[in-house]
FIBA-385175 format. One record per residue (C-alpha): x, y, z. Coordinates in pm, whole numbers, padded with zeros to 5 digits, always signed. Layout:
FIBA-385175
XYZ/...
***
This chain:
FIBA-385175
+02333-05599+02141/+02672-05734+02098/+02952-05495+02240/+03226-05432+01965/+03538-05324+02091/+03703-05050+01747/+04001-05198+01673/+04256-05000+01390/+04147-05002+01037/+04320-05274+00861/+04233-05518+00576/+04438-05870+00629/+04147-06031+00380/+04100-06036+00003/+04163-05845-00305/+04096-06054-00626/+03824-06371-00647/+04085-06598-00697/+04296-06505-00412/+03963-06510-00171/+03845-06856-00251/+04189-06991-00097/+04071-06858+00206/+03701-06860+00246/+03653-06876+00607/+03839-06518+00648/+03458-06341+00636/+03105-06442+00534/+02810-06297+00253/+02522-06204+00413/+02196-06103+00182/+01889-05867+00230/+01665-05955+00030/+01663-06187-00268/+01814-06204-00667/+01472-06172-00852/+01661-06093-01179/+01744-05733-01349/+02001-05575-01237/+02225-05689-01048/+02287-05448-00715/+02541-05518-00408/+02592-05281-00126/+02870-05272+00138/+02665-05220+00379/+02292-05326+00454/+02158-04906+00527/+02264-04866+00174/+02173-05174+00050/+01805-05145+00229/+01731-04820+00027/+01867-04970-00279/+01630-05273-00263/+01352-05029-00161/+01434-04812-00498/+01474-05111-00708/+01127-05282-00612/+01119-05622-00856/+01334-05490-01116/+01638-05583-00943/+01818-05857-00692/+01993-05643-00400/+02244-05776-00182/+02407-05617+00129/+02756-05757+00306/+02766-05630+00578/+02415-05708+00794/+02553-05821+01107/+02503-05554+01439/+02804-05694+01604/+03001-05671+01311/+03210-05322+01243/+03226-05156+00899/+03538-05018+00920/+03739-05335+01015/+03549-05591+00819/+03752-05884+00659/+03621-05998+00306/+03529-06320+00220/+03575-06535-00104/+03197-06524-00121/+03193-06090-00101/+03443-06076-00400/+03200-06307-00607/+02956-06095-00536/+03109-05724-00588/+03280-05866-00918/+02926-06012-01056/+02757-05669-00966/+02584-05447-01216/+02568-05161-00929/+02780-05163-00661/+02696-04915-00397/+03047-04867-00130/+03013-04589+00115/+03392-04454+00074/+03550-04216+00263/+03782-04502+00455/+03473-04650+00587/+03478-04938+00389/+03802-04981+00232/+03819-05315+00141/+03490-05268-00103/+03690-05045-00348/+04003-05286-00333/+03808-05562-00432/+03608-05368-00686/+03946-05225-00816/+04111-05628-00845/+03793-05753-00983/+03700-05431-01297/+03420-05567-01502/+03313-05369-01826/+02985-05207-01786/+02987-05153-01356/+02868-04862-01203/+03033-04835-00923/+02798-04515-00640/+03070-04409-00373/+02840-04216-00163/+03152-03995-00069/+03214-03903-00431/+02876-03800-00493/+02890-03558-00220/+03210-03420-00339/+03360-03486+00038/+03730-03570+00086/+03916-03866+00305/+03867-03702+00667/+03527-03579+00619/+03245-03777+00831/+03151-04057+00644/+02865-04204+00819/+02619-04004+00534/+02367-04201+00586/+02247-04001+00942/+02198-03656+00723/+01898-03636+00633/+01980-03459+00319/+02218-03706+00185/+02014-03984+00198/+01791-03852-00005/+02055-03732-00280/+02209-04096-00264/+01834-04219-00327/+01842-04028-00655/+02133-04106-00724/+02040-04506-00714/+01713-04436-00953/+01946-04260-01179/+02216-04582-01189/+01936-04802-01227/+01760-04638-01493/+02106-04624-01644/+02133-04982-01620/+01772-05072-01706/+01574-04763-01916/+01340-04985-02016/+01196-04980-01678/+01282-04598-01638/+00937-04514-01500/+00917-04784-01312/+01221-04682-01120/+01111-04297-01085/+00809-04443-00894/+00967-04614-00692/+01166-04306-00559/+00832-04076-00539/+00733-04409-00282/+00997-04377-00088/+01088-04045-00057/+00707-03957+00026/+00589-04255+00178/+00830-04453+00270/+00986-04203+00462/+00759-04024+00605/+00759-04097+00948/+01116-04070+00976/+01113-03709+00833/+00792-03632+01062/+01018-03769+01357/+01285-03490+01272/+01057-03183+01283/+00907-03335+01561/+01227-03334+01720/+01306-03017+01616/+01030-02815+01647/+00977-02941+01999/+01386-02969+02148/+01566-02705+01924/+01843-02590+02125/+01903-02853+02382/+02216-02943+02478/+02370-03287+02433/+02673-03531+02449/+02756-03828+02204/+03018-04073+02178/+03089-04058+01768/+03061-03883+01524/+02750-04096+01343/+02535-03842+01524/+02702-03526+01414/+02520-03555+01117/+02160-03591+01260/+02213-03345+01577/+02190-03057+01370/+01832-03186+01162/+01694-03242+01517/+01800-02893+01589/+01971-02991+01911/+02348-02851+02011/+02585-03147+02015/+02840-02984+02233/+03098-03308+02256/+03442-03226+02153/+03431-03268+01745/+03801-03420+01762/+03686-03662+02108/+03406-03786+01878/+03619-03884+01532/+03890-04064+01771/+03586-04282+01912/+03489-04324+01574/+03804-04427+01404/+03941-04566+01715/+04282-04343+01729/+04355-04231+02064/+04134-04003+02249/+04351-03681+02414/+04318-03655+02767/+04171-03297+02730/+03895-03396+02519/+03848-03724+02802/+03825-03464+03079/+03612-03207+02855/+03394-03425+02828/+03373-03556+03156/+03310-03228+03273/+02970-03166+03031/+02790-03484+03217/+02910-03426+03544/+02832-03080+03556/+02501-03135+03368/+02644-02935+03077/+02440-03214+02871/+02079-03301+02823/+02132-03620+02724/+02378-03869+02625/+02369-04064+02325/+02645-04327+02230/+02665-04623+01927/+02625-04989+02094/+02805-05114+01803/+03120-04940+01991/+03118-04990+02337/+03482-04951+02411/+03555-04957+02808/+03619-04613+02818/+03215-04528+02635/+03133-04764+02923/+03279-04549+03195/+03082-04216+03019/+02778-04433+02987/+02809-04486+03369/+02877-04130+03428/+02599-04000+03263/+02381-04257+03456/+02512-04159+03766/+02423-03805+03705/+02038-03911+03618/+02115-03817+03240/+01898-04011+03010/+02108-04215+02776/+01971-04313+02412/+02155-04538+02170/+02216-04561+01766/+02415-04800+01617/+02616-04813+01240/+02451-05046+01109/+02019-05181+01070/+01948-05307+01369/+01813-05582+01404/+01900-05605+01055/+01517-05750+00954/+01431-05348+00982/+01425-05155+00675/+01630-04843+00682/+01320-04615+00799/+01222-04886+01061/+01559-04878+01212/+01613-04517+01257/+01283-04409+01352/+01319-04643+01635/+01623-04477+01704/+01448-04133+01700/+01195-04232+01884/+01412-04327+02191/+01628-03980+02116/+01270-03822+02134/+01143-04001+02450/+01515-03928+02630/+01454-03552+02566/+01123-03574+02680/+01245-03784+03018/+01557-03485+03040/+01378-03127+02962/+00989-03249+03043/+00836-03141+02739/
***
């Protein structure tokens, strides 16, 4: 895994096709999957893009941008190549909530009649601030699942039932291990204290039923990479050093020096450590490969802390 050290949000890229193809080597298009005709479906990023593609089956071509582990979301730099690709899109799936901001600004300097554009923040009704990393509630992935068949038989109701099975095969099959993992989890851990790095996991702790107990605000800094307060350093200091924590769990995607430093801590104290990162990785996974893997190493860190 690639260490990625946050830097601020900022997008010194693209905002119109023509603009971008001046400067071409400012990012690069990455693909999952391949166009196999009907719609027409990009996603920012490759967790969306994987469920799209899944949801779609071989009534649609899906691309994701952003595939890369190393590479972070939130300071991405578009390329000529991803403002082709947004302004050709029949669906274009974009995360919002500041996570991705240079998807909407391309989408906004590129309108095409007929677009749908899915912000997944929209759909849930959240507001710039709120956690955007959606995609680690278990609940909201499923809503922006639905969401997708609905676009796409929107797009293509010709195919209509086509699309509704597609969702019945993911929802019950395709992620069923991942949903088995979380009231596994749950049933077996409920209650156990433990520490993470970002906020990405403050949306899965509570599913698994444990108690994050890291400082919410310590957390969002890490996240957005704003400065962490020194109380919230030492607060959290104090839960691994004191054993306040079960175990710790941090994203690989940021390893900042000072999430090194914890990560050391916690090791230190014996404290099992676990990692999840933004984005699919490796990015070959599909969306359920890549986070039951990750549950499965949350799962066998609880087991290694607690002994159950």
């Amino acid at each position: 895994m690639a260490i990625v050290l946050r830097r601020p949000r900022k997008l010194v890229c693209l905002l119109t096709v023509a603009v971008a193809s001046l400067a071409a080597g400012c990012g690069s298009v990455t693909t999952s999957g391949s166009a196999r005709g009907g719609v027409r479906v990009v996603a920012a990023e490759n967790f969306w893009g994987s469920i799209a593609s899944q949801l779609a089956g071989s009534r649609a071509g899906v691309q994701s941008i952003i595939v890369n582990p190393a590479q972070d979301p939130h300071v991405y730099e578009p390329a000529a190549a991803d403002a082709r690709a947004l302004a050709t899109s029949q669906l274009a799936i974009v995360n919002g909530l500041g996570y991705d901001p240079w998807a909407p600004k391309l989408l906004a300097a590129n309108p095409a009649s007929g677009r749908i554009v899915l912000s997944v923040g929209d759909l849930l009704g959240l507001k710039q601030g709120d956690n955007p990393h959606r995609w680690y509630d278990p609940a909201n992935v499923l809503t922006v699942a639905g969401a997708i068949t609905a676009k796409l038989k929107q797009l293509d109701p010709a195919h209509a039932a086509y699309f509704a099975q597609q969702l019945t095969a993911f929802t019950t099959k395709g992620l069923a291990q991942y949903h088995a993992l979380i009231a596994q989890i749950k049933s077996r851990y409920a209650g156990v204290a433990v520490g993470a790095s970002e906020s990405i996991f403050a949306l899965q702790a509570p599913a698994l039923g444990l108690r994050l107990i890291t400082p919410d605000s310590f957390m969002k800094a890490l996240s957005e990479g704003t400065e962490v307060s020194p109380t919230d350093t030492a607060t959290t200091e104090r839960q691994i050093t004191s054993h306040r924590i079960e175990v710790w769990i941090y994203n690989s995607q940021n390893a900042t020096p000072e999430i090194q430093r914890l990560n050391a801590l916690a090791r230190a104290a014996h404290i099992p450590v676990a990692t999840v990162t933004e984005t699919l990785t490796p990015p070959t996974d599909s969306f359920q490969q890549w986070q039951v893997g990750q549950l499965q190493r949350i799962a066998q860190a609880l087991h290694q802390a607690t002994g159950r």
